[in-house]
MDTraj code that builds the backbone (N, CA, C; nanometers):
import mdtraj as md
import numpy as np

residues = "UNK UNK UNK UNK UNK UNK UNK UNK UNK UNK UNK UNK UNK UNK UNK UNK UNK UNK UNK UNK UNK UNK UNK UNK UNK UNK UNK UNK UNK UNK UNK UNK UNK UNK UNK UNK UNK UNK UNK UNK UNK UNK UNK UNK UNK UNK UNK UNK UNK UNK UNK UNK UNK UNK UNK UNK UNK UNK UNK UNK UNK UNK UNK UNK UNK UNK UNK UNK UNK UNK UNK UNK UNK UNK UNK UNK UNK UNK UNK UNK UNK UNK UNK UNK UNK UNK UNK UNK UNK UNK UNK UNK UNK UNK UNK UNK UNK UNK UNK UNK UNK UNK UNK UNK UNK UNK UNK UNK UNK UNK UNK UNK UNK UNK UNK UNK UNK UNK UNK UNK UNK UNK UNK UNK UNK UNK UNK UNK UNK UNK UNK UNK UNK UNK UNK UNK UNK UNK UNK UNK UNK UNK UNK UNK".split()
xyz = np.array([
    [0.9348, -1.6214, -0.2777],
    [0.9560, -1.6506, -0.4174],
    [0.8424, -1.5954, -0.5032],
    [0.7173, -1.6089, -0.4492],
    [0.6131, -1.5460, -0.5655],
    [0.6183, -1.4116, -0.5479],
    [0.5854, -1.3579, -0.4246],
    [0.6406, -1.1606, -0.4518],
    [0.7765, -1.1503, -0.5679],
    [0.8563, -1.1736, -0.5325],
    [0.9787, -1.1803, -0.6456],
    [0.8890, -1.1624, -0.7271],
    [0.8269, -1.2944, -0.7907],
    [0.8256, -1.3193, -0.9288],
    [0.7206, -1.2440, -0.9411],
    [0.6425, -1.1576, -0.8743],
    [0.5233, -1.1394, -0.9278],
    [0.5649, -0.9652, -0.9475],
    [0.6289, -0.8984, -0.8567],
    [0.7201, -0.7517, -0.9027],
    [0.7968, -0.7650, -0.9945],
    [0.8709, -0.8434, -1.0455],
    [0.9614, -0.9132, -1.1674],
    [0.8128, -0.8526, -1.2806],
    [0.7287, -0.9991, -1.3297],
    [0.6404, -0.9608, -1.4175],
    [0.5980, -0.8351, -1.4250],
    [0.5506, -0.7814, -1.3199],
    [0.4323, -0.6420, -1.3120],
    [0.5599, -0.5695, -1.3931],
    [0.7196, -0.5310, -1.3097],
    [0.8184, -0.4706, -1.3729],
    [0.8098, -0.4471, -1.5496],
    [0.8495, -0.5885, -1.5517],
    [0.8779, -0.6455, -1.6816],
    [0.7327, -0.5715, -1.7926],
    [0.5961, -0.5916, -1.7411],
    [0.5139, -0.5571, -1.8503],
    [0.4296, -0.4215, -1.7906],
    [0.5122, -0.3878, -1.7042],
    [0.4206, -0.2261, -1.7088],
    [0.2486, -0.2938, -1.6039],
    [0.2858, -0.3749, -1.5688],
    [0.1424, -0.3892, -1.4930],
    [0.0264, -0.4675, -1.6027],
    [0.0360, -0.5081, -1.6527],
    [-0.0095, -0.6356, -1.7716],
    [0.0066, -0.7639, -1.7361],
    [0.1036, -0.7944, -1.6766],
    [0.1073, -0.9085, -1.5691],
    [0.1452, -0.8793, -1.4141],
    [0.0313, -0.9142, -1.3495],
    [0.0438, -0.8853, -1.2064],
    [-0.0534, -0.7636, -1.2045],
    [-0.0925, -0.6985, -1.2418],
    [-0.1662, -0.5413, -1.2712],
    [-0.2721, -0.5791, -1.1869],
    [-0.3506, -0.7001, -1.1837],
    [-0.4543, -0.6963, -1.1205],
    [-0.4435, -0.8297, -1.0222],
    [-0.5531, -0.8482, -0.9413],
    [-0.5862, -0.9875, -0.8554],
    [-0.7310, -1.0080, -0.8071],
    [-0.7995, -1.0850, -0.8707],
    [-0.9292, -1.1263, -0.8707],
    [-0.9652, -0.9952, -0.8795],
    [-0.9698, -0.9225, -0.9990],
    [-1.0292, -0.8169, -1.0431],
    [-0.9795, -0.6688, -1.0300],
    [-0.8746, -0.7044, -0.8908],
    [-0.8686, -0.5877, -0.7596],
    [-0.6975, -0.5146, -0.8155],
    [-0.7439, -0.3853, -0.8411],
    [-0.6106, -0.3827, -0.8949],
    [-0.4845, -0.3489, -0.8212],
    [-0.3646, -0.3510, -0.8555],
    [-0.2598, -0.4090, -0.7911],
    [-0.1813, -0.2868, -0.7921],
    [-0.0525, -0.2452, -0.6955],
    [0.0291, -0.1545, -0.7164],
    [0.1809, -0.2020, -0.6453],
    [0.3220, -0.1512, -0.6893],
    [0.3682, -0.1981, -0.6418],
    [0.4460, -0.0887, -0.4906],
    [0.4848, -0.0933, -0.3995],
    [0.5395, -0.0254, -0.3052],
    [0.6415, -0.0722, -0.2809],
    [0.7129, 0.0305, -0.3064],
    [0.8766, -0.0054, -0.3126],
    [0.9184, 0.1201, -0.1249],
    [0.9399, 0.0558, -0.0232],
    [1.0076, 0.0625, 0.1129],
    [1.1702, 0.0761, 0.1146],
    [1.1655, 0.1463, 0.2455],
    [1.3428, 0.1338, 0.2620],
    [1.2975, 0.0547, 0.3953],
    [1.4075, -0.0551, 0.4098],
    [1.4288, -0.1225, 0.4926],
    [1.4597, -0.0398, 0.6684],
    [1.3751, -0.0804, 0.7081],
    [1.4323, 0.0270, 0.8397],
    [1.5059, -0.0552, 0.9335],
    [1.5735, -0.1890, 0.9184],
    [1.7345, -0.2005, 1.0032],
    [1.8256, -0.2312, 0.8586],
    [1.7936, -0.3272, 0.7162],
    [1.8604, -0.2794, 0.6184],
    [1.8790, -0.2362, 0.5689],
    [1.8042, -0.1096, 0.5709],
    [1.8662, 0.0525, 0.4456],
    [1.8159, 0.0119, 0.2826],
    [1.7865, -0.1544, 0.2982],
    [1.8108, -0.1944, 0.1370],
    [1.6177, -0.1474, 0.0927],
    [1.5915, -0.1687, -0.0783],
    [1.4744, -0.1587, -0.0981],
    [1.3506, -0.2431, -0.1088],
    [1.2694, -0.2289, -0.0517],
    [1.1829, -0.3609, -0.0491],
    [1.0975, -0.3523, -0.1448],
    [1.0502, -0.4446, -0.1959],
    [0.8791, -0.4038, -0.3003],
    [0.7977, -0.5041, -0.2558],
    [0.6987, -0.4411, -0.2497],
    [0.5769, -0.5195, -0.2238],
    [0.4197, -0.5596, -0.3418],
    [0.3443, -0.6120, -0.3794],
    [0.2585, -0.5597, -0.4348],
    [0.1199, -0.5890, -0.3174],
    [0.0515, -0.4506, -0.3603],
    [-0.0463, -0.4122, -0.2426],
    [-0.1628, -0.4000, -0.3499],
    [-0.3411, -0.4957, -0.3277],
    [-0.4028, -0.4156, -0.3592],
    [-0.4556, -0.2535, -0.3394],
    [-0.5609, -0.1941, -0.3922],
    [-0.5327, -0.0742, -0.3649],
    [-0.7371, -0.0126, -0.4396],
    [-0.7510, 0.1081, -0.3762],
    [-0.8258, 0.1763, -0.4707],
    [-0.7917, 0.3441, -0.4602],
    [-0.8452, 0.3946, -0.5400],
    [-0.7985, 0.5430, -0.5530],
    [-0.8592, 0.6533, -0.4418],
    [-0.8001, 0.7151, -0.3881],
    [-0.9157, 0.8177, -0.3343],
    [-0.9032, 0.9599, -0.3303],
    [-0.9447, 1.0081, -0.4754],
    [-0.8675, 1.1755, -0.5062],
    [-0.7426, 1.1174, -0.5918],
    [-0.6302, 1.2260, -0.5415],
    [-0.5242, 1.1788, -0.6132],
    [-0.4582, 1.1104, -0.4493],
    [-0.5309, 1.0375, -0.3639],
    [-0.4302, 0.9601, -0.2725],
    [-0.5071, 0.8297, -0.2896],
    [-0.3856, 0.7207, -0.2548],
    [-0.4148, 0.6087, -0.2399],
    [-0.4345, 0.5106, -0.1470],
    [-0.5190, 0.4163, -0.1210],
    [-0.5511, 0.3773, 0.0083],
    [-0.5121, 0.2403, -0.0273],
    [-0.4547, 0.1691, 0.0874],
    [-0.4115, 0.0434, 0.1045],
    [-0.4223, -0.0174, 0.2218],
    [-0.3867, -0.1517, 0.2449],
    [-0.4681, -0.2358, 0.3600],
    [-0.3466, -0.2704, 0.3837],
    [-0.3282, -0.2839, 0.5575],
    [-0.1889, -0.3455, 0.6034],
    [-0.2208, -0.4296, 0.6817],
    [-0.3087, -0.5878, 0.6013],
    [-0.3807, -0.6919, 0.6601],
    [-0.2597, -0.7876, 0.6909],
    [-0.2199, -0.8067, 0.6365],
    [-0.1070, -0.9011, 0.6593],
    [-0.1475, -1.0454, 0.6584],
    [-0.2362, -1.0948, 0.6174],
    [-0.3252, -1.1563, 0.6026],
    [-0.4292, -1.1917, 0.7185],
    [-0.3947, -1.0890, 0.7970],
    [-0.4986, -1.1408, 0.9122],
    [-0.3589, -1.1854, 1.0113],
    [-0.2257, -1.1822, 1.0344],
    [-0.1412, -1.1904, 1.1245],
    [-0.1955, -1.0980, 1.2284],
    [-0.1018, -1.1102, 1.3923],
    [-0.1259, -1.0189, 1.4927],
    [-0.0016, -0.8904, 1.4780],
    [0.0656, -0.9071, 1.3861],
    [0.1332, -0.8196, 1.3836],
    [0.1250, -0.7782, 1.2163],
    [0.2051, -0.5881, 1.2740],
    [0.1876, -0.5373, 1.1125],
    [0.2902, -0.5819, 1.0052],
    [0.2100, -0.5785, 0.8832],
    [0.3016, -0.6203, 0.7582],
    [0.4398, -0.5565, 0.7734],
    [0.5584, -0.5988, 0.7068],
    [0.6574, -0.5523, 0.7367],
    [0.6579, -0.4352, 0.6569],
    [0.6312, -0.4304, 0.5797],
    [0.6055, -0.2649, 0.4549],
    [0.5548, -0.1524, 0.5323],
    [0.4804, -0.2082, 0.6034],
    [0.3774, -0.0945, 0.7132],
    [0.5217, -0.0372, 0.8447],
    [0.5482, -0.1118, 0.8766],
    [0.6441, -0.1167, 0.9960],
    [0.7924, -0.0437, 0.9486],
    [0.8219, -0.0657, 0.7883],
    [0.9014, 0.0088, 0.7622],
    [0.8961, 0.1517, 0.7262],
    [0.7372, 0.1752, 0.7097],
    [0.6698, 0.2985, 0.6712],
    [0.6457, 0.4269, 0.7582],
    [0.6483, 0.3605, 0.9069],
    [0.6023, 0.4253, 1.0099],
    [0.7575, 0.4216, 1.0338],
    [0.8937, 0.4036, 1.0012],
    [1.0391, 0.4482, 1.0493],
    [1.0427, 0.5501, 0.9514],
    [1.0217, 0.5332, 0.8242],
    [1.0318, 0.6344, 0.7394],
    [0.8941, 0.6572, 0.6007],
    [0.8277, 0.7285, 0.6627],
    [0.6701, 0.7468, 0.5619],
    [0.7059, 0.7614, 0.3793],
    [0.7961, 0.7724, 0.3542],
    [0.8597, 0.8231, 0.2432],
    [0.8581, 0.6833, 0.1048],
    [0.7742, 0.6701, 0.0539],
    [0.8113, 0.5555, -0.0390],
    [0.8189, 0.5237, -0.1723],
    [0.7916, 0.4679, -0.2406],
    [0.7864, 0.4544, -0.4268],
    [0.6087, 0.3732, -0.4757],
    [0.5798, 0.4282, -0.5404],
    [0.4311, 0.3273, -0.6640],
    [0.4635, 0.3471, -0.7483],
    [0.4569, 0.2310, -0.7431],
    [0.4293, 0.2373, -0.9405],
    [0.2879, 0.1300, -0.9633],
    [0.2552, 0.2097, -1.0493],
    [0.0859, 0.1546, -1.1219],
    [0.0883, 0.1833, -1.2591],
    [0.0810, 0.0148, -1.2987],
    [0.1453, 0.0412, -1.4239],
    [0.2592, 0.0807, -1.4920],
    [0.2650, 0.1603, -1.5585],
    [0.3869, 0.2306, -1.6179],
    [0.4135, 0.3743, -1.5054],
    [0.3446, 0.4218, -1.3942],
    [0.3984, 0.5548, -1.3619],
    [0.4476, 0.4930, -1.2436],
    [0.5403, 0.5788, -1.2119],
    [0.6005, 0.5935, -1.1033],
    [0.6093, 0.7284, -1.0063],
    [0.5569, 0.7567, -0.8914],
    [0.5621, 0.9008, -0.8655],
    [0.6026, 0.8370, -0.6610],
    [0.6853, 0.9015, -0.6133],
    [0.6882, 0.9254, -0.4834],
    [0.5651, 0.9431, -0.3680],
    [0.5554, 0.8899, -0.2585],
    [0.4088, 0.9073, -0.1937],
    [0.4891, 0.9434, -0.0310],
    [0.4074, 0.9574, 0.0611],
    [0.4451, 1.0019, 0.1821],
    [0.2746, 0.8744, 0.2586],
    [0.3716, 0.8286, 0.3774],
    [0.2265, 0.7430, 0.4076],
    [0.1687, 0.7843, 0.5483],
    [0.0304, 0.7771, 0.5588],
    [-0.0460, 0.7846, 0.7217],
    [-0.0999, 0.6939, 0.7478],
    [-0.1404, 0.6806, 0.8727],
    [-0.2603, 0.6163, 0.8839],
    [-0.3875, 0.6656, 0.8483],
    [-0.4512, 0.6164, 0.8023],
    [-0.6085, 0.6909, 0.8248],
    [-0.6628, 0.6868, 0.9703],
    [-0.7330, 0.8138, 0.9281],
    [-0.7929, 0.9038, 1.0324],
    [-0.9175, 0.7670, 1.0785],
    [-1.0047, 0.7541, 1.1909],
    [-1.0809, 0.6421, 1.2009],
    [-1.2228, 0.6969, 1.1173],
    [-1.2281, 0.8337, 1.1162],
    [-1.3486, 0.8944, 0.9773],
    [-1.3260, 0.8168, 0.8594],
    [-1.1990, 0.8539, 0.8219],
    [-1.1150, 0.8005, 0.6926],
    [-1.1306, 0.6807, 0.7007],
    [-1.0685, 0.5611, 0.7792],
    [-1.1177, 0.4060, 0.7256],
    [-1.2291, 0.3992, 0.7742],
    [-1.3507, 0.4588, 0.8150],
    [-1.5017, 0.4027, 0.7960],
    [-1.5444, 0.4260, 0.6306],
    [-1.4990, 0.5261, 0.6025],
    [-1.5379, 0.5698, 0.4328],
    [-1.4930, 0.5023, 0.3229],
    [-1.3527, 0.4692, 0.4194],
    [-1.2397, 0.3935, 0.2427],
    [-1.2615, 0.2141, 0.3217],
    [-1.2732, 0.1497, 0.4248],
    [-1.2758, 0.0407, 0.4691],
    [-1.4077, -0.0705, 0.3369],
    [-1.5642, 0.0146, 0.3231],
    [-1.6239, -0.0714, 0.2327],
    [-1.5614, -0.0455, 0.1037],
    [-1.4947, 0.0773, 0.0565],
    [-1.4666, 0.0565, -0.0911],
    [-1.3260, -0.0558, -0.0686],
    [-1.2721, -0.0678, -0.0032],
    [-1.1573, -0.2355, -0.0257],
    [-1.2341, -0.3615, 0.0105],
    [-1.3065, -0.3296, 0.0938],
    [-1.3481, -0.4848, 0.0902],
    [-1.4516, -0.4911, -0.0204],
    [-1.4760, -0.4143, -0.1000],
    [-1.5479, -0.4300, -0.1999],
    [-1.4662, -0.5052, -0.3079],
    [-1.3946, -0.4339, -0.3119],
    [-1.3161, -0.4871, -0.4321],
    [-1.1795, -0.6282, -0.3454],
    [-1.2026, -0.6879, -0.2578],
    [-1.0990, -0.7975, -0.1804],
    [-1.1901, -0.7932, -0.0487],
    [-1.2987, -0.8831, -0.0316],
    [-1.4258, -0.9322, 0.0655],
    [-1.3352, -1.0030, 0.1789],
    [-1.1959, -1.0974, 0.1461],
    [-1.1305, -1.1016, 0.2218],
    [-1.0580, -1.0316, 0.3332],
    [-1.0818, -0.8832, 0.3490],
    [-0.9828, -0.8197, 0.4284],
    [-1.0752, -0.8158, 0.5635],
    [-1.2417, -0.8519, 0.5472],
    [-1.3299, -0.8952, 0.6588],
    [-1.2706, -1.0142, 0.7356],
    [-1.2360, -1.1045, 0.6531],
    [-1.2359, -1.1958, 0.7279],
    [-1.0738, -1.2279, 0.7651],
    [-1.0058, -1.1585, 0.7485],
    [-0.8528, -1.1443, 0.8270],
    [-0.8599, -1.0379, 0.9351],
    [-0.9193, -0.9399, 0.9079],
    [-1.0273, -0.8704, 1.0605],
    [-1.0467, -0.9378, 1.2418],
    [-1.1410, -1.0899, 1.1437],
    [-1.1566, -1.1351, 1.2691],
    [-1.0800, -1.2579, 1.3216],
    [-0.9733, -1.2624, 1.2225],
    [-0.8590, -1.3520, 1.2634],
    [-0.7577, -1.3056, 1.3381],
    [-0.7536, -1.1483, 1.3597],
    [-0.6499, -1.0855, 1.4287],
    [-0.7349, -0.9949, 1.5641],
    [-0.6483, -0.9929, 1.6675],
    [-0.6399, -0.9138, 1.8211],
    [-0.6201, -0.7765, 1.7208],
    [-0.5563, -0.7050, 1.6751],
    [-0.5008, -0.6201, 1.6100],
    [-0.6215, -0.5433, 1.5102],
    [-0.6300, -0.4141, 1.5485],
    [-0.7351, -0.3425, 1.4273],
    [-0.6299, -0.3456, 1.3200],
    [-0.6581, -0.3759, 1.2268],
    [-0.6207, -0.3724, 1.0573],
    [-0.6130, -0.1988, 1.0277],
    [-0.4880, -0.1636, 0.9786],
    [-0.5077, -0.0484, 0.9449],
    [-0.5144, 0.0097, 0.7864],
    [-0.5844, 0.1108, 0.7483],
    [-0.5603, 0.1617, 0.6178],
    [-0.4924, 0.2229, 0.6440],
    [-0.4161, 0.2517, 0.5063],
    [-0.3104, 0.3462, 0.5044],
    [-0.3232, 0.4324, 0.3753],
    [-0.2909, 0.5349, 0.4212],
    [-0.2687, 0.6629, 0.3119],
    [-0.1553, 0.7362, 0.2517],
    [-0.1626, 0.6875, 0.1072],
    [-0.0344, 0.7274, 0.0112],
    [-0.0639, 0.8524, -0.0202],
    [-0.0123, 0.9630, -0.0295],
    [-0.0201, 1.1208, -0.0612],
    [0.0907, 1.1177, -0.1374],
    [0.0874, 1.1506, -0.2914],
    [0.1795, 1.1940, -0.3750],
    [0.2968, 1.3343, -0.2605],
    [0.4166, 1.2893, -0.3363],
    [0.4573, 1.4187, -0.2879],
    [0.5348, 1.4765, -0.3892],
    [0.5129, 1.5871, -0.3837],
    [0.5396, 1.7066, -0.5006],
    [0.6816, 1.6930, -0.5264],
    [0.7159, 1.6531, -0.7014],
    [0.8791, 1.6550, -0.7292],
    [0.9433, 1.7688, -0.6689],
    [0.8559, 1.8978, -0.6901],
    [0.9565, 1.9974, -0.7301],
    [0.9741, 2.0295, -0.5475],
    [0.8912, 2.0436, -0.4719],
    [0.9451, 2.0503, -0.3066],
    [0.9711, 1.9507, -0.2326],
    [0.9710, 1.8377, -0.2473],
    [1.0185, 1.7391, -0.1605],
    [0.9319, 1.6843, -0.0841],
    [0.7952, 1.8483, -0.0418],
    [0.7182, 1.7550, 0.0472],
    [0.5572, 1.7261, 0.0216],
    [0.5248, 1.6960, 0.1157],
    [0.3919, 1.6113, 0.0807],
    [0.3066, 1.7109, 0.0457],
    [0.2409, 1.6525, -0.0545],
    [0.1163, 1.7801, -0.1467],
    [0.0398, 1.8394, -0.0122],
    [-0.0002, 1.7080, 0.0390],
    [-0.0435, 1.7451, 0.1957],
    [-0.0622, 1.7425, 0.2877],
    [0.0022, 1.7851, 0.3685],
    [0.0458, 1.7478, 0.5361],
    [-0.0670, 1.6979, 0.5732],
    [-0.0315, 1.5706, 0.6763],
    [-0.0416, 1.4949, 0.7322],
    [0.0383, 1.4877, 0.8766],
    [-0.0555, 1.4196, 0.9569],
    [0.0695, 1.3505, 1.1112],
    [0.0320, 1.2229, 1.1011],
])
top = md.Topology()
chain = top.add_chain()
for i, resn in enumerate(residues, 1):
    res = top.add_residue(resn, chain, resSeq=i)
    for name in ("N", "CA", "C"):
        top.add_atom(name, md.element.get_by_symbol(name[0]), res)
traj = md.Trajectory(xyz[None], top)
């Protein structure tokens, strides 16, 4: 019920309500269901890195991955919106270079994702949003 309501608001005001969380700002990820086909949204904190975006698939510290993550790895292909834009992304994991570099800038901004760390058997993964180009379909830049 509060995801609902809280993609509802962000919807509704362009990211003016819901836009942020304890400072940390917010985005929404819109998934295809990988056994319902249907669309999911999520809101994920987030920080920038270049023009890609990095996100945490803490789940709050569960032993298993968020379901957004799990639908991501059937099909990498998804929706953000931040704020008012909306642009297509393609997702990875980060490289283990990659979350040593982007791992302190999130827990900087959400100190919590330490301590759902050591609540889980499971390494916590970042994940990497790569715009992908309207006009070709595919990712600005390849990735496995």
């Amino acid at each position: 019920m509060f995801t609902s309501t809280h993609v509802l608001l962000y919807r509704l005001t362009d990211g003016r309500l819901g836009g942020s969380f304890r400072g940390a700002p917010v985005l929404l990820l819109t998934t295809i269901g990988s056994k319902s086909g249907r669309r999911r949204t999520t809101p994920l904190l987030y920080v920038n890195d270049g023009d890609r975006i990095a996100v945490v698939a803490s789940n709050n510290g569960r032993d298993k991955d968020p379901s957004w993550w799990y639908n991501m790895k059937r099909n990498p292909q998804a929706e953000v919106q931040i704020e008012n834009e909306k642009k297509r992304v393609g997702a990875a994991k980060a490289s283990p270079e990659e979350k040593r570099r982007l791992w302190p800038l999130l827990t900087k901004i959400y100190p919590t994702y330490d301590v759902y760390q050591t609540r889980t058997k499971r390494e916590i993964p970042v994940i990497i949003l790569t715009p992908i180009s309207p006009s070709t379909g595919n990712l600005e830049a390849a990735r496995e």
